[in-house]
C-alpha atoms as one frame of an Amber mdcrd trajectory, in Angstrom:
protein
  15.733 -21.838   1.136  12.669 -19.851  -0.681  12.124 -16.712   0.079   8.400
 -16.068   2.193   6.634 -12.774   1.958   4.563 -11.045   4.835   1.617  -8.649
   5.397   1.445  -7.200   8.643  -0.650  -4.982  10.636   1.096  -2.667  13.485
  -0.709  -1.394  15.840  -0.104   2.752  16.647   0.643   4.950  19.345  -2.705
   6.986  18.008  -4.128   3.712  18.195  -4.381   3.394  14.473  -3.222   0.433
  12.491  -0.904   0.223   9.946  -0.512  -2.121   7.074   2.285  -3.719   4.733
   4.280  -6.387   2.922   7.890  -7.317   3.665  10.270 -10.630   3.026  11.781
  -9.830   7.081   8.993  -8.608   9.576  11.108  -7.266  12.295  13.849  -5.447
  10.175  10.508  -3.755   8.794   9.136  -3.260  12.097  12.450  -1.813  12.854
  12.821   0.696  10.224   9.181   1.678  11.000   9.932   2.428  14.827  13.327
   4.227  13.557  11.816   6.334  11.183  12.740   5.287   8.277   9.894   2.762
   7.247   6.827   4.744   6.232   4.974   8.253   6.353   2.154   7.226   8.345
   4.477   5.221  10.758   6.303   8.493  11.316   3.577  10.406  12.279   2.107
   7.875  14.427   4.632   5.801  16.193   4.462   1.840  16.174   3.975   0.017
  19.737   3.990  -3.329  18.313   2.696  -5.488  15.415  -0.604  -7.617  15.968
  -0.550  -9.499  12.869   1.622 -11.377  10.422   0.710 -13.574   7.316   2.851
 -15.905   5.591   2.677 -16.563   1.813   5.103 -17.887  -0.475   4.795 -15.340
  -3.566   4.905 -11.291  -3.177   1.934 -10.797  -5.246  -0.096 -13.068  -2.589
   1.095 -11.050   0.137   0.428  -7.562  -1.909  -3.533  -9.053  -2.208  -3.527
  -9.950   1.608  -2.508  -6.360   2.279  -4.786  -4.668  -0.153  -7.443  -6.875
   1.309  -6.568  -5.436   5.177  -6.294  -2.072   3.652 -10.237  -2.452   2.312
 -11.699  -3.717   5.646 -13.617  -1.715   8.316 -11.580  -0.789  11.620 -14.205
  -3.432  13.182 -13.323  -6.108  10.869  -9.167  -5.425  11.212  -9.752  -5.883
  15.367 -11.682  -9.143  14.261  -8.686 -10.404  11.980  -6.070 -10.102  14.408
  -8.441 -11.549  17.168  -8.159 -14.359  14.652 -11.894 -14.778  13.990 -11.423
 -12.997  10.362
């Protein structure tokens, strides 16, 4: 089986969001909610994630992320309303 790559956005108890890549969203999501995942994620808890991408190549999910990481607030709310 071939390994698949994920971005992800997770949504904030400061209602911030937060973006990444992983190859296993909820182990990630799990590490963030421990602790143990990020800086930002530690200072501002996760409540849940409200977006996940598929791709089939790291670098592809590294763009996606870089891409979330560039948009406006607005335009995040509109991609994981699915209208992005």
């Amino acid at each position: 089986m071939e390994k698949k790559y994920y971005t992800y956005v997770i949504l904030t108890t400061t209602n911030t969001f937060y973006c990444g890549y992983t190859d296993d969203v909820e182990k990630r999501f799990e590490a963030h909610k421990s602790g143990k995942g990020a800086k930002y994620t530690r200072a501002n808890k996760p409540v849940k994630i409200v977006y996940a991408a598929c791709f089939d190549t790291k670098l592809e999910a590294m763009q996606e992320e870089r891409r979330i990481k560039s948009m406006s607030r607005e335009q995040k709310v509109e991609l994981i309303k699915g209208k992005w």
